[in-house]
N, C-alpha and C positions, 0 to 999 in steps of 0.2 A: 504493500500500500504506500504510495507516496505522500509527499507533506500535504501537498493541495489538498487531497483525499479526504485526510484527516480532519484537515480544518474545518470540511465543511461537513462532514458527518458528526462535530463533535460541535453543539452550541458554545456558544460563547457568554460564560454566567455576566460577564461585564455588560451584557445588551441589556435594554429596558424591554420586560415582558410585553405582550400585548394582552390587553384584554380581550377577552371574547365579546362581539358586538350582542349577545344575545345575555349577558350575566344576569342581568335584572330577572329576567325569564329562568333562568336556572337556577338563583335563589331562589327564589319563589316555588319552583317544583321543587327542591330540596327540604326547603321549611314546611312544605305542605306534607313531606313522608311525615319528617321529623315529628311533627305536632301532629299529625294522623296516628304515628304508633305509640307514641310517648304522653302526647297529651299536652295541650299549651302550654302549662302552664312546670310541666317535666321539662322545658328544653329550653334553653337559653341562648343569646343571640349568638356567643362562644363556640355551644355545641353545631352549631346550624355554620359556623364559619368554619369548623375544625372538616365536615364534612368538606367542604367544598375545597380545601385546601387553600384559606387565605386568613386575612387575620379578621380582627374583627371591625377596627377602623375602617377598614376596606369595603369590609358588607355594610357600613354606616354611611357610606356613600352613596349608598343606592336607595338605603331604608333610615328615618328617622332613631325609630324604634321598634323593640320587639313588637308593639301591638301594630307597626303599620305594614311590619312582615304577614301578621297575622292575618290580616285585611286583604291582604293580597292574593293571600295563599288558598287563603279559604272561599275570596266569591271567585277568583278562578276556575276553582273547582266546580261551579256550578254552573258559573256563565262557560265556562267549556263545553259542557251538555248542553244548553238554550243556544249554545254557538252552530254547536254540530246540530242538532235538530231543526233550527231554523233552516240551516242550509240546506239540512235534506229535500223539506219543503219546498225551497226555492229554485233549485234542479229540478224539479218536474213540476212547475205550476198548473198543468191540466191534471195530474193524474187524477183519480177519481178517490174517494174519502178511504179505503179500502188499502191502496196504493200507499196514499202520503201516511198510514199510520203504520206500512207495514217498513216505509223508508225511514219513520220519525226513531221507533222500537229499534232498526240497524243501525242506525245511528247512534241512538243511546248506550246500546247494547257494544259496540264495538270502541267507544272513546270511556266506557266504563272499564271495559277489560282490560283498555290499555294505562288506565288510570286507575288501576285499584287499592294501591299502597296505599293512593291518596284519598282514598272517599271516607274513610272513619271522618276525615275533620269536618266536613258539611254535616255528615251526619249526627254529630256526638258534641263536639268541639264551639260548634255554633251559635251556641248560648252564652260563647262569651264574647262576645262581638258585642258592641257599643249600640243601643237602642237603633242609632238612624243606621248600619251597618248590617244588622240584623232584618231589617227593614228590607233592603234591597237584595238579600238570600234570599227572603218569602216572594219576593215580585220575582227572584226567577224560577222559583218552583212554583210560582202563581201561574208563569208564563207556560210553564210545561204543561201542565195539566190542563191549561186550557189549548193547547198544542194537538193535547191526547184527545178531550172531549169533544170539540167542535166536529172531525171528522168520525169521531164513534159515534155521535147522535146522528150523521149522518147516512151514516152506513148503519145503523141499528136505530131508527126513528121512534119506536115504541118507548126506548126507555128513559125512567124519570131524571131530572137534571141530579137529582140525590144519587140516584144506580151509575149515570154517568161518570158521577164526581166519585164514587168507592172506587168502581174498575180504570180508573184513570189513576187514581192514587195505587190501588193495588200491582197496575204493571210496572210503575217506577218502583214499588217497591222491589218487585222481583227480581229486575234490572239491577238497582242499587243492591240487592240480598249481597251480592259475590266481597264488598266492602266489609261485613262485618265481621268475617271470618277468614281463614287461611287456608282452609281444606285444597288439596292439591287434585287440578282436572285439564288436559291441554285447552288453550283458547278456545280450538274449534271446536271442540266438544262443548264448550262450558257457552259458547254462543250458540248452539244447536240448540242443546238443550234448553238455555233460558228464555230464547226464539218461541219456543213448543210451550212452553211454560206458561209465558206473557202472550201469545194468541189464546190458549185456552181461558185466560182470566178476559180477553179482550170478547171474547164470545159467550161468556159464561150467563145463564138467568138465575138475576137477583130476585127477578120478580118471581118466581118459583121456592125462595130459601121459606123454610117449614121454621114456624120459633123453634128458639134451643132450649134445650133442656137445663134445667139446673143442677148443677155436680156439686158444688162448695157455696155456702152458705157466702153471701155479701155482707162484709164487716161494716158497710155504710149501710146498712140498711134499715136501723134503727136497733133495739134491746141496750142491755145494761155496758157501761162504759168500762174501759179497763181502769185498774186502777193503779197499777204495779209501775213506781217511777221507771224501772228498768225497760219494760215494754213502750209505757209513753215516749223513753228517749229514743227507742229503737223507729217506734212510726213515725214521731217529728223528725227525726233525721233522716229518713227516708225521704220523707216530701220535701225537704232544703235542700238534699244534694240532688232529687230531681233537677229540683227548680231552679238553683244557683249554681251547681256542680260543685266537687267535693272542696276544690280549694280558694273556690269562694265563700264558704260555707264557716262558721267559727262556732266553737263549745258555747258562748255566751248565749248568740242566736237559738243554737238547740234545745239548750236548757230553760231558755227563756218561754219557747213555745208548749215546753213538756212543764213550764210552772216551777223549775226549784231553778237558783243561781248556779253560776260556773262550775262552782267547788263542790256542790251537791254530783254535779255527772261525774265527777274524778273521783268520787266514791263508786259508783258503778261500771267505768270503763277508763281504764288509765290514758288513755289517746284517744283523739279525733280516729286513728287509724283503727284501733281496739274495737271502736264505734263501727268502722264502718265495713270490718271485716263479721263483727257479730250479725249486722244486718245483711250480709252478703249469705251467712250460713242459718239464717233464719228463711233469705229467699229460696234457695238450695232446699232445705228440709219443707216447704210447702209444694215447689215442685216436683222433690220426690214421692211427698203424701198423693199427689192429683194422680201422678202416672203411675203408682203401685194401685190406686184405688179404680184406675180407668183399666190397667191390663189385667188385675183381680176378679173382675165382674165379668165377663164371658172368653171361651175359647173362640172366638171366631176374629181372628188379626182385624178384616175389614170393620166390623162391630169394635170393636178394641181400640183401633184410630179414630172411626168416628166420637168414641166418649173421650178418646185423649185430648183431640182438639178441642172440644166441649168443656174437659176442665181446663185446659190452657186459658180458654178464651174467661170464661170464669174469674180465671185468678187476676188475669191480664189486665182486665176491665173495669174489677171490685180494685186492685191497687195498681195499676199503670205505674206510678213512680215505683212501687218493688221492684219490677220487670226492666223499668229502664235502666234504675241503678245496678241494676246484676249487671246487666251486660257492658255499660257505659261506663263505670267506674273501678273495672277490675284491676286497671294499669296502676291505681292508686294506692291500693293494698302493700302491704312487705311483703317481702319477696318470697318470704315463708307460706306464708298465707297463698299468695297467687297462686305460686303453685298448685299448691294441694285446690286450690276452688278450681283451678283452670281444669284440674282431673275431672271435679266436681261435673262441671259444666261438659266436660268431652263427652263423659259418660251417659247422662244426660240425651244427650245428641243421639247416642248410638242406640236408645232404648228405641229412639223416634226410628232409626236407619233401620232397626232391625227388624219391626212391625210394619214397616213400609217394603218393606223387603219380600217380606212373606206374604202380605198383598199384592204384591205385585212380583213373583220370582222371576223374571225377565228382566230386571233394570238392577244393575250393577250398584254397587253399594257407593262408591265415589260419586256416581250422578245421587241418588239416594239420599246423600248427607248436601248435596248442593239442594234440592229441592226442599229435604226437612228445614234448612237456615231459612230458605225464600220462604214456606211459608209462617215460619215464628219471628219472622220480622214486619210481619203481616199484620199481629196485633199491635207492636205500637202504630208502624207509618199508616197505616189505614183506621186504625182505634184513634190517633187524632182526630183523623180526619172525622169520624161518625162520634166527637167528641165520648169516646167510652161510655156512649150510653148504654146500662145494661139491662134496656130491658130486652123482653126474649126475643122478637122478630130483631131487633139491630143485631144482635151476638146471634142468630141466623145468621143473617146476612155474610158476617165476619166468618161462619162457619164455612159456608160456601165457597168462601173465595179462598180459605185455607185448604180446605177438601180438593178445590180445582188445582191448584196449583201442585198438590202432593199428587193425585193423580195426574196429572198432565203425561 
């Protein structure tokens, strides 16, 4: 090799680097993993530059601060979707209603797949976004759904703006399902599959859902009050860390709403974390109680899923913040605990895979465990939307479109 050679196959560290013209953009995809697996409030502006290999003055050149990385990162994620869906739209301006929802679903369906590291933070993370911030996430899931409905009331005329508005929420939820879990399936399977999935909820009749049965008695439903401070702190902390997320959430506030001062809860849980891992393993041992009491009651697997959905949706709907905080706030546990609840939760999962299994012996356990997440993400994104009301034709409803999507 000659001198020239060398020169030029070996940089020269005295150059001034160049930036890439696209950084801003790549922060921003990077903080969006970051605060997608960790949690916003787990990552600091440090660890989001250590990623990217620069410092952190550097990434301040581009971002104020961590929350306007935040901002960035998170309506990205959504206006990416409202991006790509609009566009689908707009390549075929004649198609017929049929058509443009079967481009809007590929669309979705395919900038999800490719974004999925990143979709926990729309989903989960988004509550701590600054009022007027939060504000314009809802107008582009506002936008979506009305993306979905106009051509499904089209192509399906009969049904009501309320049926419209469930199976419109319920196909993004399907679509979005692949975000809140890791389960391993190649793309093109895991876009077939959730293709077949998201038409059969697109076709499905609401107008046909039979009320649901009652499985587990509704703790709002009126009778005598708890009265045990332990329990009190455990439901009020349930409903704050829905509502404000765990580390927004403080022992004073908790204790405040369960009626004793600070120092009274550090009599019953040494930590905010102690707290919210007990409440984690109080949600765990209800969901264990509904699915031993649903696969207890008859041998027939089909019969056996229908009453499991039926206490799911139950439990889902009588406390919606249980359900959210299980799944949403696991990252925040010690690492002890995660663990052993992450078992909790796998296990869990596989009671659903394996009763779906044997319903259905032709479908492979991998797609199995994709369809069981699509449809138990069903009851919060779509129980918003029919605001959890639990009377029996709504948790019908809810039933249906959980049943459609497992058989799909």
């Amino acid at each position: 090799m000659t001198q020239s050679t060398r020169s030029r196959s070996v940089p020269d560290p005295s150059a001034p680097r160049k930036r890439p013209k696209n950084r801003k953009a790549q922060i921003a995809l990077v903080a969006a993993e970051a605060f997608s697996e960790r949690g916003y409030h787990a990552v600091g502006v440090d660890d989001i530059a250590a990623r990217l290999g620069i410092s952190g003055p550097a990434l301040y050149r581009h971002f104020p601060n961590k929350y306007a990385l935040f901002v960035q990162a998170a309506l990205g994620t959504v206006g990416s979707l409202r991006e790509k869906a609009e566009g689908a739209v707009e390549a075929n301006p004649d198609a017929g209603p049929e058509q443009r929802l079967d481009a809007i679903v590929n669309a979705l369906l395919s900038t999800t797949i490719e974004n999925r590291t990143t979709g926990g933070l729309y989903r989960w993370e988004g509550r701590y976004l600054q009022p007027d911030d939060r504000a314009l996430m809802r107008a582009d899931f506002a936008a979506l759904n009305e993306m979905l409905t106009v051509p499904l009331r089209e192509m399906r005329p009969e049904l009501t703006a309320a049926d419209a508005a469930a199976i419109a929420a319920s196909t993004l939820s399907v679509i979005g399902s692949i975000t809140a879990h890791r389960a391993p399936l190649a793309n093109r399977r895991t876009e077939k599959l959730l293709h077949s999935a998201a038409w059969a909820v697109l076709r499905c009749d609401l107008a046909a859902a039979t009320p649901a049965r009652t499985t587990i008695d509704d703790p709002a439903a009126g009778g005598l009050s708890v009265t045990s401070k332990r329990e009190l702190l455990l439901t009020e902390a349930m409903k704050i860390f829905d509502r404000r997320g765990y580390h927004e959430s403080s022992i004073e506030e908790i204790g405040a709403a369960a009626g004793i001062n600070a120092s009274s809860v550090y009599r019953h849980f040494p930590s905010k974390a102690d707290l919210l891992a007990a409440a984690f393993y109080r949600a765990a041992d209800r969901l264990a109680v509904a699915t031993q009491s649903a696969l207890g009651s008859t041998t027939d697997p089909a019969e056996a899923l229908e009453r499991l959905t039926g206490a799911y949706i139950d439990l889902a709907f009588a406390q919606p913040d249980v359900i959210a905080v299980y799944f949403a706030e696991i990252g925040n546990l010690p690492a002890s605990e995660r663990t052993s609840l992450r078992n909790v939760q796998r296990l869990h999962i596989e009671e659903w895979v394996n009763l779906l299994t044997a319903v259905h012996p032709q479908r492979q356990q991998a797609e199995a465990r994709f369809l069981v997440h699509a449809a138990l993400g069903q009851t919060l994104d779509v129980g918003r939307q029919m605001r959890f009301d639990t009377g029996a034709l709504t948790r019908g409803r809810m039933q249906t479109l959980m049943l459609t999507v497992l058989h799909s």
